[in-house]
Structures are given as C-alpha cells and as structure tokens.
N, C-alpha and C positions, 0 to 999 in steps of 0.2 A: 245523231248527237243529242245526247237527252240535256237537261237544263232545267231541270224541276222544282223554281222556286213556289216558295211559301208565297201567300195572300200577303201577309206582311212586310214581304222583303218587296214586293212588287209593289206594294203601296210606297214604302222607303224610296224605291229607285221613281217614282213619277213625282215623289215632293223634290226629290233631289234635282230632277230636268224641270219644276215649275221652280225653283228655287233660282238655278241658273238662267232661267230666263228671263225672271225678271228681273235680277241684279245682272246678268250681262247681254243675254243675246238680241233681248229688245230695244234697246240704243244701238245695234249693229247697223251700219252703214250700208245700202244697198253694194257697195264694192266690196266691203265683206264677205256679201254672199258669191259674188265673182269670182273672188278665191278660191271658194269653200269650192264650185261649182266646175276651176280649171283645173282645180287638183282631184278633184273627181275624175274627170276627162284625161291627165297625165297616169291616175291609178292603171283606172281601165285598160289603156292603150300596151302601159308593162304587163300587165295581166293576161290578155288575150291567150298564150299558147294553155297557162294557166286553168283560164275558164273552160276553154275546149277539153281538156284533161277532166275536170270535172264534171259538166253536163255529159260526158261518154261517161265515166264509169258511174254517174244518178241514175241514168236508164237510157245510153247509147244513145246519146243526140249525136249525127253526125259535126264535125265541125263548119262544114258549108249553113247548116239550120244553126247552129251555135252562133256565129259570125253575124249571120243576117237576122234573126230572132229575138235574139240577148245583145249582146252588144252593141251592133249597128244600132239596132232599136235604141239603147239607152247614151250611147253618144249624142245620135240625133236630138235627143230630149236636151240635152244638156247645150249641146250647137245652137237650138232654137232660144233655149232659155237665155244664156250669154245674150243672143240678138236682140233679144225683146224685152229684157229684164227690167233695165230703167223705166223704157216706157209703161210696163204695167205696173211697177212699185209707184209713181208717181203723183206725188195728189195732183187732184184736178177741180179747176172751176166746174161749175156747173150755172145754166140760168137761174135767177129769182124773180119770183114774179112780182108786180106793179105792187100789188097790194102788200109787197116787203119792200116795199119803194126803201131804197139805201142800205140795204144789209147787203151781204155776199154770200154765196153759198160755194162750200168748197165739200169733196171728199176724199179723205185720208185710207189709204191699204195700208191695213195692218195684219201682224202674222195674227193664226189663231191663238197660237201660244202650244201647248204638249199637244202634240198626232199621234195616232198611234199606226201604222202598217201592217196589217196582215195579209200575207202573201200566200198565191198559192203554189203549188209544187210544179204546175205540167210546164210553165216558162218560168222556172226560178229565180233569176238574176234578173229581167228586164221587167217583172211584175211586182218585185221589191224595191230595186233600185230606181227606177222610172218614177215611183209615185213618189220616193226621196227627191230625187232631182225637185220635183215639182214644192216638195215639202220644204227644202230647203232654200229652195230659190224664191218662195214668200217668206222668208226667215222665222221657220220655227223650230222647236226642240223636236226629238222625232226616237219614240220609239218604235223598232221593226221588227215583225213576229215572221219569221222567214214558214216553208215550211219542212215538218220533221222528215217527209217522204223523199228529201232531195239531201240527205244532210253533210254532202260535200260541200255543195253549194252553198249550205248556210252556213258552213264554217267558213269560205271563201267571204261570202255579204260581211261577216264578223270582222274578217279581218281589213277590208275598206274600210269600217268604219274606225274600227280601231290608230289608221294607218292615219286619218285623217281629220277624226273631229276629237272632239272634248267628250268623253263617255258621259255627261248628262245635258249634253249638246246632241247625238245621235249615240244610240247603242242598240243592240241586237239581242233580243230575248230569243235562245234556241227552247224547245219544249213540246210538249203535244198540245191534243187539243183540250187538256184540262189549263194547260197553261193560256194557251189564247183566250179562252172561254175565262179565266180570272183578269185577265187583261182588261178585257172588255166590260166588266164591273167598274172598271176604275175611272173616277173622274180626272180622263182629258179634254181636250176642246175641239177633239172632231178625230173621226173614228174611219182610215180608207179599207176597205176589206173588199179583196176580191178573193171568193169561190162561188160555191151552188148558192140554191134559192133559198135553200131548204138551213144549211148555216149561216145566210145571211137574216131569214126572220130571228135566227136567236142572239146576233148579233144586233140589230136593231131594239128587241125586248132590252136586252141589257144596257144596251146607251139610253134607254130612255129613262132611266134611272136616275140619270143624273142631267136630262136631257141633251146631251151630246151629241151634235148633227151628224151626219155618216153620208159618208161616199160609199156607193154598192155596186159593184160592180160583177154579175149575176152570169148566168150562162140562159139557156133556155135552147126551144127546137126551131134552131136557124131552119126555115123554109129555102128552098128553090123552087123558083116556076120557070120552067122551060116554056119559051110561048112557041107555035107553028115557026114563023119564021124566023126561027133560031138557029144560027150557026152547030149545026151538032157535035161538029169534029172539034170546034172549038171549045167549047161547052164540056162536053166529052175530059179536055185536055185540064182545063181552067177545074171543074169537079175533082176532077181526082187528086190535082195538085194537093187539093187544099185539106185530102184527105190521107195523103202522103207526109204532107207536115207536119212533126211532132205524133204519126200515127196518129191523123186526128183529133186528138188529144188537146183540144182548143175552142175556148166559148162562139169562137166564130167561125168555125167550121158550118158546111152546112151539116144540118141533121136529117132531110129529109130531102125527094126533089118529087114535082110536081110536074108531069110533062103531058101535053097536048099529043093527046092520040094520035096524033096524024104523024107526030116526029118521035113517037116512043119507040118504034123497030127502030128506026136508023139513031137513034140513041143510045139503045141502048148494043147495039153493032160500036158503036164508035168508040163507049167505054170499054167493051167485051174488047178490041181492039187495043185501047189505051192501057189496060191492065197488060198486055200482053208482051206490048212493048218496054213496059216498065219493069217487066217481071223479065226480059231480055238480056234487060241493062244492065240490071244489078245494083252493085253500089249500098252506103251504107245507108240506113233509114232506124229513125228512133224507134223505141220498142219503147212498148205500155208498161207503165211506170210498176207493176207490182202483181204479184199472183193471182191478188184479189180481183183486181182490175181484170186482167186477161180469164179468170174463171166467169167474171157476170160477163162477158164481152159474148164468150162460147155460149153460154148456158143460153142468151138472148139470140145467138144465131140460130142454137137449135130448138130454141120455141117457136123461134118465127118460120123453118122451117115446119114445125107442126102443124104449125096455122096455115100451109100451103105454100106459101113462098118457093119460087124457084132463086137458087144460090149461083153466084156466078164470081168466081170458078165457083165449082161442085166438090166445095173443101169445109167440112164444120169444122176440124182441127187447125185453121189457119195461121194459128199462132205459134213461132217455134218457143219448145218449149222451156231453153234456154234464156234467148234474149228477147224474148215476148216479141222478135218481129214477127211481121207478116202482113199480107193483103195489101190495096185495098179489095174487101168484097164486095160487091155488089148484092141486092137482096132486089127481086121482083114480084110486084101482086101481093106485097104485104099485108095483112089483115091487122086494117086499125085497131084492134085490141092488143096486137104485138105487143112486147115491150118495147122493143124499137123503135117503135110508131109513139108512144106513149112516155116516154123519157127523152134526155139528154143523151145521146149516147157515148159520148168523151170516146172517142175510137174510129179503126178503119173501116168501118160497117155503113153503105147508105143504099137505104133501100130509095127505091124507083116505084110511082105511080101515077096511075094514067088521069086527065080529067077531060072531059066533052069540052066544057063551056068556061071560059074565066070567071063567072058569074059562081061556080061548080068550086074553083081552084080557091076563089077568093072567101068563101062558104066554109073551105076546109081552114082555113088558115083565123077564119074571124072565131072559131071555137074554143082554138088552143090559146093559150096566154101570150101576152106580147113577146114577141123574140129577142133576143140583141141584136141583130141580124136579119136583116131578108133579102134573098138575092134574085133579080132578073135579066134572063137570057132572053131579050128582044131587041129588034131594030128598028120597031114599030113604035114609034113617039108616043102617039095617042094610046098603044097599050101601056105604055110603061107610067106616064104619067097617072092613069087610072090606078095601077094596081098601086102607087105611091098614095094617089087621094086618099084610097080606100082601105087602105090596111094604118096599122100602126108596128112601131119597132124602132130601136134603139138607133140602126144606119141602114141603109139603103144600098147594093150594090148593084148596080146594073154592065152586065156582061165579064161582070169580075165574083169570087168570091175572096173575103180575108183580108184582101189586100189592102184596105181603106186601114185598117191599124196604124199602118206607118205613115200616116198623115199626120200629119203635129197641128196644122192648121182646123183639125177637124177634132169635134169635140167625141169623143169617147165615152160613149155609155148607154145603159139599157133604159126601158120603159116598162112603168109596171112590176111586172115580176122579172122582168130579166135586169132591173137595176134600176139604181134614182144618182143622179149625181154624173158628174162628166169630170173627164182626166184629159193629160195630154197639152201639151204648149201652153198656151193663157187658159184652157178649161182647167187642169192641173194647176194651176198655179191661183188661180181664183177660189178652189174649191178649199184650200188651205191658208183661204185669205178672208180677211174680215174687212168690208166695205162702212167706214162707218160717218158719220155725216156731221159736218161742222159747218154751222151759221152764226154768222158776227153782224152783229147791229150796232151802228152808232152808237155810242153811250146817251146823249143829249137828247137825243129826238128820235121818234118810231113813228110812222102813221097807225101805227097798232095801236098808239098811245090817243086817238082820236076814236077807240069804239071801246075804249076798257068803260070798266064799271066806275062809279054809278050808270047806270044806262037810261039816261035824261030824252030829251027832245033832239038835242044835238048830237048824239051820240047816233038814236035814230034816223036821222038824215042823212050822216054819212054810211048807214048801214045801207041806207036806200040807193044810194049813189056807187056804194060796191056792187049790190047786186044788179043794176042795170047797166054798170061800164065799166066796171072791171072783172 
C-alpha cells in the first residue's frame, strides 16, 4: 500500500499532532491514557482471527507464531502498562540536600510531546504497536511509519488507529523508504526506529538536525557459546527453535554458535537429529519475507559452501520457491570471511564452529561489534559469569535463546551498534518520557542567601563552614 506524501503535507500533518497536543492532549489525565490503552486491548482481542489472516497472507506466519509473537506480545504490553501506569506517571519527592536547607525537591513525568515510530516488517504488528502502547501510555501524540514489505498489516495498524484515537492524536503514515527517510527530517521530540544498523545511522544523521533523541533499536551477530558441559540435546532443541521462528527472521535469533570441541560431534548429531525430527512433523512455518531476501539467503549458502563448509542437510536450494519456506540449515567449518560469518543473516542459516579455549571463544566475539544478544549453553557458574564480565551486549541469555523479549520487566535493547535506548514496560514508557525537575524555595529566606554576592568576610566564613561540614 503506497502513501506517498509530499515534504509539505508531512510537515502540515506534525504541526497538526504538535497543535493537538498542546491545546488537548497534554492536560490529559493519566486515566485518559487507561482508556486509550483498554480500548487498545478490546481492539486487539475482536481482531485476532483478523490478524492471523493477515500475517499469513504478508509471508505465511503461522497463526500459533502470529498468536504468541504479535499479539500475546502486544497485549502483555498493554497488561503491564494498565498495572504500572499510575505509578510511573507519578511525580515524586526526591532528597534535598542541607545546603538547600528548606526547599523541596520534586520530579514531574512528562510526555515528550510528537514520536514518531518506525517499524519494521519481519514482526509487523507487535513492533509497531508495542512501542505505541508504550507511546501512549506516557501520553504523547504518535506518528507510525509501519512497514511497506508487510502492507496487509499496515492497513490493519491503520485501521486501530483510526478505530480509536483522534488522527492528530495517533495516525499511520503507509509509504516507502523515501517516506520514512522525510519523516525523519521532521522536527519531533523523540524518534523510536527499529531496523538494521546500517538505516539506523541515517536515521540518527537526520534527528540530529534538529537534535531529536532516538530510540534504536539495531539487530547485529547474536553469538552462541556452547560450553563442554552443555546439555547438547537441549541446546540442539532451544537453537533451532529459535531459528524456526519467523524463519529466522528476528534481531534475536542467534547468528552464529561457538561450540567447545569436545561437544561439537555430539552437537552437531543432536541438531542433524532435530532437523529431522522437525522436518518429520511438518506443520506450517513462515517463509522469508520476499525474493530478494530468499536470493541473498541462497547466494550466501553457496559461497559459504565455496569457502569449504560442509551443509546439513546437503540442500543449497532450501528454499521452496513459492512460499520461501524451508530449513533450518545448518552450515559447518565456516570460513570467517563468509558472508555468514560476516553479516546479520535475518534467516534459517546458522552456521557451527569449533573453539579450544573460552579465552579463543571470547577473542572471536571481542572483534565483532556489540550484539543485541549473546547466548550461553552452560551449567558451570563460574563459566557463565565470566563470559558475562567479559563480553558486552545488549541481553544476556543463558541456556535460552530469544526468549527474554517477552519479558516486560526487562529492558529491551542493544549496545553500541546493535542499538542505544531500551523499550518494553517502564524502559518503553520512560524512553517517551521527559523527566524533568522542579525545586521550590521558601520565598523569605534561603541559606543560599548567606553566600550570594557581594562576597565579604562573612560570606567567606560560611563558605568555609560548607566546605568542612556539609
């Protein structure tokens, strides 16, 4: 669904949401946003068969990954937010110190004022809507750039908003990426975009423009370390899962795994196993989102077969050439100059390699730029703590991969190059929120008022009397 407004008319539609929000939405009462936030949750809940319908014909999400993905996912958001909303919209005391002897110190949450959202296509619904939730449960105006690769989907986002708010209160820009990319020229007061790295530098260039903070939320090469005593079959099971979801096709997936010689045969037995069984079962599984996608996906299997890699199965065409499903493959003895080795891969491709030493594992991983993600398969304390001191990355999984997303308690987001900023329950709702700070003094009398200027003899002796006791 194309949508290809002019620079003009998009300038027109952000005075028109800072217009509205200063003469209405920012006097809105935190129960306000309750509203806005249950009738979100009553949308959703009629919509369901809806949504399912849609994420199959974008690119064949099953409705089980539909269900648990998207919607679970952006109910829960809205469940958490309802619970906690009062208490993070709330001002708060905070201490004063002596030397403000009698004044108060307080801080007021306030919304940012116009957001803007840009979404990406591989979880369409829960990575537009989610960061709304969060948008509007700090009470701001919100526009949302869905994307153009999903465009059931974003006509579906269109029409929740339409169903439910005031269109310069929330509204939905459909468009490409010329439209996102003028968007982002435009002076809002905080910019959430989640894709790659590589369109999040030029979305940061362009908010700095008008200095406008951003929320980034990146992908990068989620690591695996498989340590010795590592559950394999589990491991095995918990890897593939995660590469079966959405085909892939997710900033938290892993991107690579790192396994300790000693557990790489019966490792990689366990997944050569798990493929099998999965390939047994059957059942629906999403397929990659578009031509393009499924041609670099092939083209990077059979370089990396060039490079020597043994393929498991022993399928370069894995993808059907209909509904782009297929896999997961397996890739072994990858030669780091791969592209595999060397990108994000967004797919069901993970290659497997060997290391001696964690010292060796930890070596390869301190090279590549920070991940979103890093995952460890150990039972070993002392390993795992290690390999947390010593690396950096956005979250931490140990004996899981992916699955920390659907935490609302946990802040959301990358380091580095794989993102700056955190989403998700109060991290979401903080990030669209302006902390800002209010101190009242006495009118009559200050101790401040015993060191102002002129600065005499007296003045100096109580300056002396600060600096040795208070």
């Amino acid at each position: 669904m194309k949508d290809e407004r002019t620079t003009a008319e998009l300038e027109q539609l952000v005075e028109r949401h800072k217009r509205y929000y200063r003469e209405t939405l920012r006097h809105q009462p935190v129960s306000g946003r309750i509203a806005k936030l249950k009738q979100m949750r009553r949308w959703i809940m009629r919509h369901r068969a809806a949504l399912i319908e849609t994420l199959h014909a974008d690119f064949n999400k099953p409705a089980v990954e539909t269900e648990l993905s998207e919607s679970k996912v952006v109910l829960a958001e809205i469940d958490h937010a309802l619970r906690h909303i009062r208490h993070w919209a709330a001002e708060r005391r905070v201490p004063t110190p002596v030397l403000l002897l009698g004044g108060r110190s307080r801080i007021r949450v306030e919304p940012k004022g116009v957001v803007l959202i840009i979404a990406p296509w591989n979880f369409p619904f829960n990575l537009a809507v989610g960061p709304l939730v969060s948008a509007v449960a700090a009470g701001n105006s919100v526009v949302v750039k869905p994307s153009e690769y999903t465009p059931r989907t974003a006509a579906l986002i269109e029409s929740l908003a339409r169903d439910i708010f005031n269109p310069d209160e929330v509204s939905v820009i459909q468009g490409g990426p010329e439209t996102a990319a003028a968007l982002t020229r435009l002076p809002f007061d905080h910019i959430f975009f989640t894709g790659s790295p590589q369109v999040g530098k030029k979305v940061m260039a362009a908010a700095a423009e008008h200095l406008t903070p951003v929320t980034l939320e990146l992908g990068g090469q989620n690591p695996v370390i498989v340590a010795a005593d590592a559950d394999v079959r589990q491991t095995a099971k918990r890897l593939l899962y995660a590469k079966v979801l959405n085909a892939g096709q997710s900033c938290v997936s892993a991107n690579y795994v790192l396994a300790h010689h000693s557990v790489k045969a019966p490792l990689m037995e366990a997944l050569k196993q798990e493929q099998a069984r999965l390939a047994a079962a059957g059942g629906e599984r999403a397929g990659v989102i578009n031509d393009a996608h499924a041609r670099r996906l092939r083209d990077w299997l059979v370089e990396a077969r060039t490079h020597g890699a043994r393929v498991m199965p022993d399928d370069q065409l894995f993808l059907d050439s209909v509904t782009r499903q297929g896999g997961p493959v397996i890739l072994e003895d990858v030669a780091p100059e791969s592209k595999v080795m060397q990108n994000e891969i967004f797919g069901p491709l993970l290659p497997v390699i060997s290391y001696n030493t964690l010292d060796e594992a930890l070596r390869h991983i301190e090279r590549r730029p920070y991940p979103l993600a890093l995952y460890i398969f150990s039972r070993n304390r002392s390993v795992i703590r290690r390999i947390i001191r010593e690396t950096v990355s956005g979250a931490v999984g140990v004996n899981e991969t992916t699955v920390h997303f659907f935490n609302n308690d946990l802040p959301f987001g990358g380091a580095g190059y794989s993102g700056m900023g955190s989403a998700h329950g109060y991290y979401g709702f903080r990030a669209f929120s302006r902390e800002r700070a209010v101190f009242k003094m006495p009118a009559r009398f200050s101790i401040v008022d015993l060191i102002r200027p002129p600065y005499d003899g007296f003045s100096n002796r109580i300056k002396e009397l600060i600096m040795r006791f208070l």
